[in-house]
FIDRENKOL-58263 format. One record per residue: residue in one letter; x, y, z of N, C-alpha, C, O, CB in turn. Coordinates in steps of 0.1 Angstrom, whole numbers, plus 2048, in hexadecimal, padded with zeros to 3 digits. Glycine has a CB too. Layout:
aXYZXYZXYZXYZXYZ/...
//
This chain:
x8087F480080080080080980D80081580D8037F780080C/x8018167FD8088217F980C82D8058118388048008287EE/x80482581380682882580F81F82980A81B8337F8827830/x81B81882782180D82882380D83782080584082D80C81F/x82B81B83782E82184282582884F82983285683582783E/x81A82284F81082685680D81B86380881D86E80482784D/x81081385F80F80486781C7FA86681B7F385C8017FB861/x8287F786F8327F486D8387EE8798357F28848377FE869/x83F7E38778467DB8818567DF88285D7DD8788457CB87E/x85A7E588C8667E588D86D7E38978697E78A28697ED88A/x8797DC8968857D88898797D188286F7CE8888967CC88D/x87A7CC86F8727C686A87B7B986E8857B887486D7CA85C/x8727B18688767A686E88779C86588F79486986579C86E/x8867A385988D7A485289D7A88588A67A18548877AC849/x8A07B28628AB7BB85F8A97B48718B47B48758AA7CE857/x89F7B08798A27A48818AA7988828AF79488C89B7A1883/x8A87918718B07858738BC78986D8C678186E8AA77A86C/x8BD7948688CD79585F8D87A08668E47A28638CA79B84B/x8D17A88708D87B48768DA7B08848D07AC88A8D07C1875/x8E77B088A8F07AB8958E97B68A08E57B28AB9027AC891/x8E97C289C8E27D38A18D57CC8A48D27D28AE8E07E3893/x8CD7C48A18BF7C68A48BF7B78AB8B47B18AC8B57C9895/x8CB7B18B18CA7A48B88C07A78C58C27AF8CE8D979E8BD/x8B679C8C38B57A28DB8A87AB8D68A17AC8E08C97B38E6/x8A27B38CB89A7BC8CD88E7B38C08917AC8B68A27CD8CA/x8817B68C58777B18C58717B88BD8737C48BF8727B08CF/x8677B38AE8617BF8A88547C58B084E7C08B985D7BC89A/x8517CF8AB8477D68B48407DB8AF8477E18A784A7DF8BC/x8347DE8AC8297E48A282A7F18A482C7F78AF81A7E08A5/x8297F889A82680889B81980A88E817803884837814897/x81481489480881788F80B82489181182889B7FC811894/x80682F8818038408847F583C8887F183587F80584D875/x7EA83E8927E283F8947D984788A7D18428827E383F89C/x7DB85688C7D185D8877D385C8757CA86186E7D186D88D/x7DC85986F7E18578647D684C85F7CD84C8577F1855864/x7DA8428677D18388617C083B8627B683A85A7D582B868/x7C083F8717B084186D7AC84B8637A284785B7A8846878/x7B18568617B285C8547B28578497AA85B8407BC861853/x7B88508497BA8458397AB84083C7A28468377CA833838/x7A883684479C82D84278C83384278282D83D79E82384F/x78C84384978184684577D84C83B77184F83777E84A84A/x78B84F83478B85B82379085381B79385981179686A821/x79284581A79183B80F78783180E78182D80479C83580E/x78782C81F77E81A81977782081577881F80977880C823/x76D82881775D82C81375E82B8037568247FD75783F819/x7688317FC76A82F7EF76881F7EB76081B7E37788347ED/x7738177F277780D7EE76A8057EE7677FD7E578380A7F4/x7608077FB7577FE7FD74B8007F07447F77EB7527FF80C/x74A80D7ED73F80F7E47478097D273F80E7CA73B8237E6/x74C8057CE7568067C57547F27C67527EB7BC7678117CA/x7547ED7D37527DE7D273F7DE7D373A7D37D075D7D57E1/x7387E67D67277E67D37257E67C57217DC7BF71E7F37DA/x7297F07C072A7F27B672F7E87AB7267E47A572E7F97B8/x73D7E37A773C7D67A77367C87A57367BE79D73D7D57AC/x72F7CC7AF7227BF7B37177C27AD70E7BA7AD71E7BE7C2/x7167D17A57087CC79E6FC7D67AA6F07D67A97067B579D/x7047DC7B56F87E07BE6FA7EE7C47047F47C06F77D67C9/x6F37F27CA6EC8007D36F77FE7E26FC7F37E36D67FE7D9/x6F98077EA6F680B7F66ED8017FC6EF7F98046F18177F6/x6E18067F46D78017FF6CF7F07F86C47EB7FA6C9811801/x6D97ED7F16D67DE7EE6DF7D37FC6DE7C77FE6DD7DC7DC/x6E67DA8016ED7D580F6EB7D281D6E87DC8246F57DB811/x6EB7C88216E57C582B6ED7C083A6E97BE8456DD7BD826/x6F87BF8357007BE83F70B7C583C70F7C48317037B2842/x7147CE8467227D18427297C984D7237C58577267E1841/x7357C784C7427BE85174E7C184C7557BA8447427B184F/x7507D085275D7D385476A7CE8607677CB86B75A7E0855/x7757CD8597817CE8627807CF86C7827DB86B78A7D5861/x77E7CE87777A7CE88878A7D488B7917CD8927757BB892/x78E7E48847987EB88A7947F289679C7F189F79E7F3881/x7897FA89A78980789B77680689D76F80089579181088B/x77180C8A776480E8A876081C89D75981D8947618108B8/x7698258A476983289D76883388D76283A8857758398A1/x77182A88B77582887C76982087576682586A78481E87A/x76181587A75181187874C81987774A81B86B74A80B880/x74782288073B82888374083687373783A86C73A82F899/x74B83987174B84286874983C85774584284D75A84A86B/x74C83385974B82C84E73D82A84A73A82D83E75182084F/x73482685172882385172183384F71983384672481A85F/x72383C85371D84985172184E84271A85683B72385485D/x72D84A83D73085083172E84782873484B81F73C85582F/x72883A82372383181C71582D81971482481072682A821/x70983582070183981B6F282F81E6E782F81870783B80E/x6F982582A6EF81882B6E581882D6E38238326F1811831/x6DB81182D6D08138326D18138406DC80E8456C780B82D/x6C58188496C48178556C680885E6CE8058676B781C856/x6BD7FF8566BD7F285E6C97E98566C67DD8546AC7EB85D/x6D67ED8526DF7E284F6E57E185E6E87EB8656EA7E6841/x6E67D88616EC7CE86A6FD7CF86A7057C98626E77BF864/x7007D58747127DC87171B7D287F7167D288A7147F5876/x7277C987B72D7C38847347CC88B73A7D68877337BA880/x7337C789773B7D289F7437CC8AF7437CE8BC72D7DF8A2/x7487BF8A174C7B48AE75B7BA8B875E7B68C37527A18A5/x7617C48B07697CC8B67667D18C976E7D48D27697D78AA/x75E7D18C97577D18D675B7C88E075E7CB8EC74A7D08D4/x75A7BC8DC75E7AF8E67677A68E176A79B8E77517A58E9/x76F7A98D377A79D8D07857A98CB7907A58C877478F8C2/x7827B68CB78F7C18C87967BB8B57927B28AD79F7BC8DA/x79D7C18B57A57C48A57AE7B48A67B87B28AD7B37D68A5/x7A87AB89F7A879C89F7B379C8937B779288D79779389E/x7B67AC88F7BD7A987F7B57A18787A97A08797CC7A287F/x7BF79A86E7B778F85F7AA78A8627A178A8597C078085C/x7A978587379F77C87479378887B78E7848857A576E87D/x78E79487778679C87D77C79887777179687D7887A887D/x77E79786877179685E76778C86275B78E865775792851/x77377C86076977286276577087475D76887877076485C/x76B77987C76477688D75A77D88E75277B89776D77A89C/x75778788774F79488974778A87F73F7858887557A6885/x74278487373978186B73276F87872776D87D74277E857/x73D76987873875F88172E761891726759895744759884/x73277089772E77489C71C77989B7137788A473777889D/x71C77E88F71278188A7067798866FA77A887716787883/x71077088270675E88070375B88D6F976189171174D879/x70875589670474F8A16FF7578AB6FA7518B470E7498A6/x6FC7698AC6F176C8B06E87708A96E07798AE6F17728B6/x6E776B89E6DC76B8936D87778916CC77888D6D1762895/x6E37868936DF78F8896E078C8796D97918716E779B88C/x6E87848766E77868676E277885D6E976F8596F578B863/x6DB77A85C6D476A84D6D97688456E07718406C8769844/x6D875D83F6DE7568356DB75982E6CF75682D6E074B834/x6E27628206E07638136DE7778136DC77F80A6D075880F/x6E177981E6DF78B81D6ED78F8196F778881C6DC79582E/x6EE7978136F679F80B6FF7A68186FB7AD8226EB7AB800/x70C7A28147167AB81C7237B081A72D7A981A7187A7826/x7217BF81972E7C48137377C48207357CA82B72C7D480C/x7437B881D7527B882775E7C08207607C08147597A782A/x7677C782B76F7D182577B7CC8327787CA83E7687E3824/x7867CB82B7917C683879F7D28327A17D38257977AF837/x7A57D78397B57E083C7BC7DA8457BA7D284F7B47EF842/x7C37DF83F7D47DB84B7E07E184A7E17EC8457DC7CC84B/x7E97DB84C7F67DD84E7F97E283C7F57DC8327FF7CF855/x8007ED83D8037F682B7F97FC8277F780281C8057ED81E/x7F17F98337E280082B7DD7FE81E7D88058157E380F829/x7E17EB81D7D97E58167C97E28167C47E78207DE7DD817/x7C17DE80F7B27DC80F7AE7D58047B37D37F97AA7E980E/x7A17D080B7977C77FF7877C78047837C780F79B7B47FD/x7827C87F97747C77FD7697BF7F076A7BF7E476F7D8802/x7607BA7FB7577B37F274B7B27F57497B180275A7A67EF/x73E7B27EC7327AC7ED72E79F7EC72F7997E172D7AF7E7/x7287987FE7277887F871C7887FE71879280473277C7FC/x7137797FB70677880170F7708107197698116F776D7F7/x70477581A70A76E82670875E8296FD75A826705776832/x70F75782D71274882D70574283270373583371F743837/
//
C-alpha cells in the first residue's frame, strides 16, 4: 500500500535475522493512529461503494455490513458515509473480541450467525484493511 509506513514492525523481522545490532530486540508494532484513521474514513467508503457497485447493486440493496473490527469509531463513520439503510444490521464484534486482525471478518460474521442477527442468503457488503493500508472488499449472500 501506498501508507506502508503507517503500520510497521520494528526492527522488521528481516534486519532481525541478518543484523547482529538488532540481536536481543523484539519487533514491536507501530501504528500512526490518526493517519490511519484518516486513511480508513476518507477511502474505505470509496472502496466499499465501488465493490456494491460491482455487484450489480444500491446502497440500499445491502443488508448486512462486516467491516474489519479495527476501530468502533472507524465503524460507526463508515456506516454514516455509505449511505445504508436504516435497518442494515452492522457487526460490531469489536466490542467483546477487540481487533482480531485477519480473523475479524469471519468472528464478527459467525458471531452474527449464532445470535441470529443475520440469515442465510442476505446480502453483505465485507471490507477488511491492515498493515500497508492494504484492502478488499466484497458483496456476498450470507452463509
Amino acid at each position: 500500500g501506498s501508507e506502508f509506513d503507517a503500520i510497521v514492525c520494528l526492527p522488521d523481522w528481516l534486519s532481525l535475522r541478518h543484523d547482529a545490532k538488532t540481536e536481543g530486540s523484539w519487533p514491536v508494532l507501530h501504528m500512526q493512529g490518526q493517519k490511519v484513521f484518516r486513511w480508513a474514513v476518507g477511502e474505505m467508503p470509496e472502496v466499499a461503494h465501488r465493490a456494491i457497485t460491482s455487484a450489480g447493486l444500491t446502497a440500499h440493496d445491502i443488508d448486512l455490513f462486516i467491516p474489519h473490527q479495527a476501530n468502533m469509531r472507524i465503524t460507526d463513520a463508515m456506516v454514516k458515509s455509505l449511505g445504508l439503510r436504516d435497518d442494515v444490521k452492522i457487526a460490531r464484534d469489536i466490542q467483546t473480541s477487540g481487533n482480531t486482525s485477519a480473523a475479524s471478518i469471519p468472528l464478527a460474521m459467525e458471531k452474527m450467525r449464532s445470535e441470529g442477527v443475520a440469515k442465510s442468503g442476505e446480502l453483505a457488503l465485507l471490507i477488511g484493511f491492515g498493515a500497508g493500508l492494504a484492502y478488499a472488499a466484497q458483496v456476498v449472500r450470507f452463509p
